[in-house]
ZAMARGU-4260 file (C-alpha; in steps of 0.2 Angstrom, whole numbers, plus 5000, padded with zeros to 4 digits):
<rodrens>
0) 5262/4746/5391 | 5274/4756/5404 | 5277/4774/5399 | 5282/4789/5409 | 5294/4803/5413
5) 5304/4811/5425 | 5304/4802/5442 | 5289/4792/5438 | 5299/4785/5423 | 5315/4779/5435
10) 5302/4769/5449 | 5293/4760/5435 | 5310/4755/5425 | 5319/4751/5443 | 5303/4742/5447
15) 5299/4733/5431 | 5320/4728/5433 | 5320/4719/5450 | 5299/4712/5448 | 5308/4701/5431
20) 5321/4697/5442 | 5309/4689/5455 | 5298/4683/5440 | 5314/4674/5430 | 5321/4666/5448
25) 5304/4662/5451 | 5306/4669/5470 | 5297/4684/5479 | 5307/4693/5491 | 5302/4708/5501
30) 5316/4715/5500 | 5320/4716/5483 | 5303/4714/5474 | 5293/4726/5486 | 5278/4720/5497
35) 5269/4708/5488 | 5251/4714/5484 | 5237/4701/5481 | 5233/4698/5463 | 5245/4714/5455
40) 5262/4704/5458 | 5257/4689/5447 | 5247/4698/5435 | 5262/4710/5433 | 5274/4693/5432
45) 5261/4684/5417 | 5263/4700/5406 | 5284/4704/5409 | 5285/4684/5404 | 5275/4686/5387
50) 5286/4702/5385 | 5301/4697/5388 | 5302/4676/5384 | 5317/4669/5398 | 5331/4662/5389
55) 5329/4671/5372 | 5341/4682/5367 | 5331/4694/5358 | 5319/4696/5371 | 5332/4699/5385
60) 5340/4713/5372 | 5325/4720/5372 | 5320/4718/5388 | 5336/4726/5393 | 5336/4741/5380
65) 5317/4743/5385 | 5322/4747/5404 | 5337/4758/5398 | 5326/4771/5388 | 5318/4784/5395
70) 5303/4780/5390 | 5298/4761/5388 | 5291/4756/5373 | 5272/4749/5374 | 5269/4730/5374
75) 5261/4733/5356 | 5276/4739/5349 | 5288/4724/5353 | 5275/4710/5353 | 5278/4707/5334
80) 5295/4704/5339 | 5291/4692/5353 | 5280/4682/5342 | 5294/4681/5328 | 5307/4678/5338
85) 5298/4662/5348 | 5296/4655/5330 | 5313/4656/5327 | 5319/4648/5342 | 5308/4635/5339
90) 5318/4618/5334 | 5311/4615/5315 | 5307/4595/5316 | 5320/4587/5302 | 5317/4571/5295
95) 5330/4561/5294 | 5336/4551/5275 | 5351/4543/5279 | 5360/4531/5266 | 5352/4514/5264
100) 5366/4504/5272 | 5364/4488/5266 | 5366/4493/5249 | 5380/4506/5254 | 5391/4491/5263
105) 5386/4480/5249 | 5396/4493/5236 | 5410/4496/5248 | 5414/4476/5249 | 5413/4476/5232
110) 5428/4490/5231 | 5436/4482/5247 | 5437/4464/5238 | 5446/4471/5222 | 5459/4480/5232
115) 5461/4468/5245 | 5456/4451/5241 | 5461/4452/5222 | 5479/4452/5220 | 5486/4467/5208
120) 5491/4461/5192 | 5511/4462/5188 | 5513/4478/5178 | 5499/4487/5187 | 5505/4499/5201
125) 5495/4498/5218 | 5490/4517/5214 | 5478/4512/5199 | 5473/4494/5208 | 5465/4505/5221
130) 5457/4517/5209 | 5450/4504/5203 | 5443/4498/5216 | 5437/4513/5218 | 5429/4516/5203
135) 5419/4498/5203 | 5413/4504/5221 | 5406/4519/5215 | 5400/4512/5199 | 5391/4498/5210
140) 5385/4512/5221 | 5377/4520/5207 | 5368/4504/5201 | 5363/4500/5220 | 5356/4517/5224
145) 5363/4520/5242 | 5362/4537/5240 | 5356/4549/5224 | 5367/4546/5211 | 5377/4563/5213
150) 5378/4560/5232 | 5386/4542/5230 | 5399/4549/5216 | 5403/4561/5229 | 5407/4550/5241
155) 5419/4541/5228 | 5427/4558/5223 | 5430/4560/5243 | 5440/4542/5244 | 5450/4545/5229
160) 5455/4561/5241 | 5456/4553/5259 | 5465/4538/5255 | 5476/4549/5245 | 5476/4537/5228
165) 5472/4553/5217 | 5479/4573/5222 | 5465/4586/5224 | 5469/4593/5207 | 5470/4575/5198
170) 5451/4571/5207 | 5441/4586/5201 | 5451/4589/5184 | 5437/4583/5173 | 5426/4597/5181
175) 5434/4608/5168 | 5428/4597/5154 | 5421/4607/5139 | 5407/4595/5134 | 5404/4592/5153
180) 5399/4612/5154 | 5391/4609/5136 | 5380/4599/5146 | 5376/4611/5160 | 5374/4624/5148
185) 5362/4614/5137 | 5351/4611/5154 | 5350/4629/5155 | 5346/4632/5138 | 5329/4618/5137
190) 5325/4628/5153 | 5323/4642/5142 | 5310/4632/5131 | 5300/4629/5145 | 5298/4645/5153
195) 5295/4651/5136 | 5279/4641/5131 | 5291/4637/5115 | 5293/4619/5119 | 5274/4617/5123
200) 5271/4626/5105 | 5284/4613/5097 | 5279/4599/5105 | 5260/4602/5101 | 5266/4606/5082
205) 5272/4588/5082 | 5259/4580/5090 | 5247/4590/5078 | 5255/4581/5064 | 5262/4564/5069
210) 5252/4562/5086 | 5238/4547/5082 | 5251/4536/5088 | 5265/4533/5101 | 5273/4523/5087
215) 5273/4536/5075 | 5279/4551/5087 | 5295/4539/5089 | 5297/4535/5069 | 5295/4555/5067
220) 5306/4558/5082 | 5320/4546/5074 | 5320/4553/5058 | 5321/4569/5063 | 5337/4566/5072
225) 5343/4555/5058 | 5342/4573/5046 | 5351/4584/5058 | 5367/4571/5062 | 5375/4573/5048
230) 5377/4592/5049 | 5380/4593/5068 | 5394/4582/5074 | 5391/4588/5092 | 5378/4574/5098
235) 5379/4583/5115 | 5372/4597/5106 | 5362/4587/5094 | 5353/4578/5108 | 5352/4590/5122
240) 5352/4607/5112 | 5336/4601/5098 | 5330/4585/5101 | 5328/4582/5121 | 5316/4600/5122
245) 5305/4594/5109 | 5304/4575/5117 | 5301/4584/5134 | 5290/4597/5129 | 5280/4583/5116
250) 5280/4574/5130 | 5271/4585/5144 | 5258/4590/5132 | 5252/4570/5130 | 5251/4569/5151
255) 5270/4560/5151 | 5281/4570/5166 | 5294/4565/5177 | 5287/4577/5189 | 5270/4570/5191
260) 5276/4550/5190 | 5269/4549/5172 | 5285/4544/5163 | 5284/4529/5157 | 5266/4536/5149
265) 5273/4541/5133 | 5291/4550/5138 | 5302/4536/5145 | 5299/4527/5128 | 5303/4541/5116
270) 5317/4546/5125 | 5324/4529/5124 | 5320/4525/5106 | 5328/4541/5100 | 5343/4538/5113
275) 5347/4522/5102 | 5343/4527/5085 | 5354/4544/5090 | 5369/4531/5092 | 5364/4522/5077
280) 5363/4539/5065 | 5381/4541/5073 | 5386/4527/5066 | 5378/4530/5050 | 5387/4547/5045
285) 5406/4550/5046 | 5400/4567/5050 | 5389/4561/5064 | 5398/4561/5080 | 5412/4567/5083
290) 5422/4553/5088 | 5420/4546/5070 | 5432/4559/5064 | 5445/4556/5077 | 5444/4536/5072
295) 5447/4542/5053 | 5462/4549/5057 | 5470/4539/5070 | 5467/4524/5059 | 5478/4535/5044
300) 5491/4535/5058 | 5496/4519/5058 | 5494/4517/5038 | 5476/4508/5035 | 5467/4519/5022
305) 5457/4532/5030 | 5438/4530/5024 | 5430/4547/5012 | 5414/4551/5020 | 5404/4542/5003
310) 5416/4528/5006 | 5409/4527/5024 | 5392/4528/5021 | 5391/4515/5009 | 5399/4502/5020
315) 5386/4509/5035 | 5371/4513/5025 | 5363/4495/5024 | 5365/4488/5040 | 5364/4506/5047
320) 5346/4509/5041 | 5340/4494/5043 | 5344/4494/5062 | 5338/4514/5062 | 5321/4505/5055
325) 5319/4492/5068 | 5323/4499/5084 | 5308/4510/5088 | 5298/4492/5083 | 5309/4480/5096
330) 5309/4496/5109 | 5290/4496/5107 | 5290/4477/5110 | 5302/4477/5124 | 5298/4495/5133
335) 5280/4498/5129 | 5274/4515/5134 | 5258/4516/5144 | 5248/4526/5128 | 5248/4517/5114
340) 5236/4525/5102 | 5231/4544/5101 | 5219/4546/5089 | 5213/4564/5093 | 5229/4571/5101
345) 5231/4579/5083 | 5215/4588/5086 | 5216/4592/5105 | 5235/4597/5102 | 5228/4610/5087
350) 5216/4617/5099 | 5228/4619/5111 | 5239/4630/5099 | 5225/4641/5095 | 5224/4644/5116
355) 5241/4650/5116 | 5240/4662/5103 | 5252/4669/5092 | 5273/4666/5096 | 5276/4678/5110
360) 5293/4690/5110 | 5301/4678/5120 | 5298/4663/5110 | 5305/4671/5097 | 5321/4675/5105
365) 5323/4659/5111 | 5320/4653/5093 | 5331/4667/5086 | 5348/4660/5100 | 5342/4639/5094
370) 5342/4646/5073 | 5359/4653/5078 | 5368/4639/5089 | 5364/4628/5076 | 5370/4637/5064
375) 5387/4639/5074 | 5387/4620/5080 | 5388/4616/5062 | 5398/4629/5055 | 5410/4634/5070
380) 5422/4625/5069 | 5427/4633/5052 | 5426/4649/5061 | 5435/4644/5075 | 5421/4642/5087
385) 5419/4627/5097 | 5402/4617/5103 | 5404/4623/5120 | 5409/4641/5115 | 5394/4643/5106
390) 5381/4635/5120 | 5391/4648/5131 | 5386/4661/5120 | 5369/4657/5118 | 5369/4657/5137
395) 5374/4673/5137 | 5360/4679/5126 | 5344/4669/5134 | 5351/4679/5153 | 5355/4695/5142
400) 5338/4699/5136 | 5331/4693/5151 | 5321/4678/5145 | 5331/4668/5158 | 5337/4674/5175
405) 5353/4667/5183 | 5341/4661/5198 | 5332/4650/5185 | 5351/4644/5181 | 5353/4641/5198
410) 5336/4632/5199 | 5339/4619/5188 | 5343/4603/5199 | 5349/4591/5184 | 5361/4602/5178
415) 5371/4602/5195 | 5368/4585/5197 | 5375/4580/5180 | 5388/4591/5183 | 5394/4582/5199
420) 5391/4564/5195 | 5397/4566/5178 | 5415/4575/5180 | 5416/4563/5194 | 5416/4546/5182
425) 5424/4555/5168 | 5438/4562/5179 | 5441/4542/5186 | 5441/4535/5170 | 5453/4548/5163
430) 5464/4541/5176 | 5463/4523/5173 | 5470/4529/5157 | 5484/4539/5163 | 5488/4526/5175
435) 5492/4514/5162 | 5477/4501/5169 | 5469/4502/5150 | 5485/4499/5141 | 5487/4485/5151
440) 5468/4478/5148 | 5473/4479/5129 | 5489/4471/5133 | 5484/4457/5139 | 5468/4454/5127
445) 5482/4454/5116 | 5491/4441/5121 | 5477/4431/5124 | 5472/4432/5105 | 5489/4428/5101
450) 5489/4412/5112 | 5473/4405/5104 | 5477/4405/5086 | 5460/4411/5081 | 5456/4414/5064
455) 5456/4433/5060 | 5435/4433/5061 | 5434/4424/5077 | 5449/4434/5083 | 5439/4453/5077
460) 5425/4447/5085 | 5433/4441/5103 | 5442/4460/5100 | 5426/4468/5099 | 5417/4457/5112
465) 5431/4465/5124 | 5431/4484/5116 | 5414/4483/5120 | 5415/4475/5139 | 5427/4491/5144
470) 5418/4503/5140 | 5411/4501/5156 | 5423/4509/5164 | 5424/4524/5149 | 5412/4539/5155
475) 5416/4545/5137 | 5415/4539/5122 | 5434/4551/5113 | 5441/4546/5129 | 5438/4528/5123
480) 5444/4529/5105 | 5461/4540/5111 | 5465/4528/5125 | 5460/4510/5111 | 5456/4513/5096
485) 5473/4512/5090 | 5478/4499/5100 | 5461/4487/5096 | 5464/4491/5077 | 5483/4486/5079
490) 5479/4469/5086 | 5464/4466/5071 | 5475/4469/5056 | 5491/4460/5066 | 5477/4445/5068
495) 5472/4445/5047 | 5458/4457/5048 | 5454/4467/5033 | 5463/4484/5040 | 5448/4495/5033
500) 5435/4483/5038 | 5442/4482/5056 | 5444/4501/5058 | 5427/4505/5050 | 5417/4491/5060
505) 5428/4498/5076 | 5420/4517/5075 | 5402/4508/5071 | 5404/4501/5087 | 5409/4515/5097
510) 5393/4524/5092 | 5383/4508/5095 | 5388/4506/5114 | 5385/4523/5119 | 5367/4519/5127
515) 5372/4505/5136 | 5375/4516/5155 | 5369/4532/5159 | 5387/4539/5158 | 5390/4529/5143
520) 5391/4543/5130 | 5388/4562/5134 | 5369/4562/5126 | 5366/4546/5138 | 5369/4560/5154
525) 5359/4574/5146 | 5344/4561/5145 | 5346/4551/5160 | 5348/4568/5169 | 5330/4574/5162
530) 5325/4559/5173 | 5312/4549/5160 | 5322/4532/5164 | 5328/4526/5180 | 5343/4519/5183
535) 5341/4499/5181 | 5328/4499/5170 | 5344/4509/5158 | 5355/4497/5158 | 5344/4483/5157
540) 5340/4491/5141 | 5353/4496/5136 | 5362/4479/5137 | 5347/4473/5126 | 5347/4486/5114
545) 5366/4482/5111 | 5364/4465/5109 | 5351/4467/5094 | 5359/4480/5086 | 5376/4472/5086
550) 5367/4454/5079 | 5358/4467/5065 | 5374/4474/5059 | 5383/4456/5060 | 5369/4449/5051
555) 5366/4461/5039 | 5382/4470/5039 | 5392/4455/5033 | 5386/4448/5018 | 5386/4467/5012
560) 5404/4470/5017 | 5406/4455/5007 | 5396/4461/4992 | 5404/4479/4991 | 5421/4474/4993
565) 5428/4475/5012 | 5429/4457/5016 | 5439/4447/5004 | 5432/4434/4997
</rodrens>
């Protein structure tokens, strides 16, 4: 490098300035540059150029500092920074993913058509014709797959705001939800299972007992859930806070991961088989969702008798379990996983639970906050704590004790996603509501029935035909039952329905519907955000799955209704 004091320091900095003038100018002048010497101009020129890159800013601040010291700084010393800084300005090569366009117009036309083409209905105001149109684009979008889910229901929040049909605070109002952050907070808390080993452990504990068949894991799966519903109302926290670790974690441990393209090994069928025997078990119990209470008393309301929860069991309890004992069997037939038959998983899975030993500190801690948020989703609202309260709390002590860290919150992809894509359809449904565009569906499905003449079966049936058809455009199942319920049960009893019949067969159904979209119910986005099941082979299903269950629990359901009483003979 150049070093030097004194007078010899001032020539070499005055001629190390005017030879990287000549050398960045690419010129040689006698007059500036000194008399040009064979050989020591260009050798001198080569090295000030690796020194001192032209054009980059670090190298001409160093450059610049370098002939301003006193003493120059060796080549050794700065050639790190030369060698990082012509990384850095080195353009990194980004690929391109834009949206599929075909698919993109194709959901936009759809939207276009309903606000443009489709004239607004007298008694709807343009504001919720618009929305939706809006609405349907996005859901169409969704199905289409322009763009990832939460990046196409994104773009629909964005139109609700640039076109000015919803205010900033009307479009993201639903991203202060409770059960939507129960959802987030539930992602966070499985993460806890997997970083743990505790969900491996669990899952190995099940395969160890139930594991010789993909059959039987689901049967035990099922019944599990089914034992748990009636004491835990929250199936956001039923499904995402117990049963989707074990699923997930069971799953892994037979080869079956999202993550490696192995779904549909053994995962994808146990998460949809327990999905719709969840809605089932929902159905069962009057303490099994939530929404079954608000049905109970909004039916007391308007003066049909509300149901005790023996009452409701015995008018669920036949058509309920025989369904609950079908569906893993028609799911099996219908959405066969890729391993059928395990006969030594129970052996490989007891082998692998001597690998890992005894529970760990942090396994119990995990298992010490899931004892206790069960124990608070059951009991808290005596206490006065709510589902989402307690999942907060929890949260708190899985980051407290260090067992999670807020960077594996911040990891955890689904959770955000769900978040975004799920507030998103929530928030537009909500606004259909307020609107007034669902009081008019009912409205004029009531006028409808009355202009037919049907008799009071046919009329029950084309009711529940149409309460099931809108629930399309619900993201929520409460949401539903608030904005209907009433109204549905209203029209039944006005038609000549039994009023206890119609408002008990109307909460069965609200539990048996909420598998048919990914946004369907609130355990329908915890699952399709664990991504075991895409997206069309969901509602595919899920329109399948309705039809059977809802023929099982006509078929079935009937003739008992009849036997105990509910339908008149």
């Amino acid at each position: 490098g150049f070093q030097g004091t004194g007078r010899q320091a001032t020539q070499t900095r005055a001629s190390t300035l005017n030879l990287k003038a000549c050398s960045r100018f690419n010129f040689h002048s006698p007059a500036v540059c000194g008399p040009a010497r064979p050989g020591s101009f260009q050798t001198r020129r080569n090295q000030l150029d690796s020194r001192y890159p032209t054009g980059n800013y670090f190298s001409s601040w160093a450059f610049r500092s370098d002939v301003q010291r006193s003493r120059l700084v060796p080549v050794s010393a700065i050639s790190g920074l030369v060698v990082a800084s012509a990384a850095a300005s080195a353009s990194p090569k980004v690929e391109l993913k834009p949206l599929k366009w075909k698919e993109a117009l194709a959901s936009v036309a759809i939207g276009l058509a309903i606000r443009f083409i489709i004239p607004c209905p007298e008694g709807v105001t343009l504001q919720a014709w618009s929305l939706l149109s809006i609405f349907i684009a996005t859901i169409a979008g969704i199905v289409l797959n322009p763009l990832p889910v939460g990046a196409w229901a994104f773009f629909g929040l964005t139109a609700t705001v640039a076109t000015k049909t919803l205010t900033f605070q009307q479009a993201f109002g639903a991203f202060t939800n409770d059960v939507i952050w129960l959802i987030v907070i539930i992602f966070f808390i499985a993460r806890g299972f997997v970083k743990t080993g505790l969900g491996d452990r669990a899952g190995y504990l099940f395969a160890k007992a139930f594991g010789k068949t993909t059959l039987g894991l689901a049967y035990a799966l099922a019944a599990t859930e089914a034992i748990i519903c009636p004491g835990m109302p929250s199936t956001t926290a039923r499904h995402g806070g117990v049963m989707l670790p074990i699923i997930s974690s069971l799953s892994r441990a037979c080869g079956s991961d999202p993550a490696n393209g192995t779904e549909r090994r053994m995962g994808a069928y146990l998460v949809t088989t327990v999905l719709h025997t969840g809605g089932i078990t929902s159905a069962l119990f009057m303490t099994g969702a939530a929404q079954n209470l608000l049905c109970n008393k909004l039916a007391g309301s308007i003066g049909v008798p509300m149901s005790s929860w023996g009452s409701w069991f015995m008018a669920s309890c036949v058509p309920g379990l025989v369904s609950l004992a079908i569906t893993p069997l028609v799911l099996f037939k219908l959405f066969p996983p890729g391993v059928k038959e395990t006969p030594d998983a129970p052996q490989a899975a007891a082998k692998k639970l001597e690998e890992m030993g005894p529970v760990t500190l942090a396994e119990k801690i995990v298992l010490g906050v899931m004892a206790s948020l069960v124990v608070l989703w059951i009991f808290g609202p005596q206490i006065g704590v709510s589902a989402p309260v307690a999942g907060m709390l929890g949260l708190c002590a899985l980051v407290g004790t260090g067992v999670l860290s807020w960077q594996d919150c911040l990891q955890e992809r689904g959770a955000w996603d769900t978040l975004t894509w799920f507030a998103v359809l929530v928030g537009m449904s909500g606004m259909l509501e307020q609107l007034g565009l669902i009081s008019f569906i009912a409205q004029a499905v009531s006028s409808a029935m009355a202009a037919a003449s049907m008799p009071w079966y046919a009329s029950m049936a084309a009711l529940h035909a149409a309460y099931f058809a809108v629930h399309y455009l619900f993201a929520s199942q409460t949401a539903q039952v608030g904005a209907l319920y009433v109204a549905f049960l209203a029209m039944m009893t006005q038609a000549g329905a039994p009023p206890q019949l119609a408002a008990l067969t109307l909460s069965f159904s609200t539990n048996l519907f909420g598998a048919i979209t990914h946004y369907a119910s609130a355990q329908g986005a915890i699952y399709y955000g664990a991504g075991f099941i895409d997206m069309k082979t969901w509602w595919s299903l899920g329109l399948a799955m309705a039809a059977v269950m809802y023929g099982v629990w006509i078929v079935v359901g009937v003739p008992w209704w009849s036997l105990i009483g509910l339908i008149p003979k």
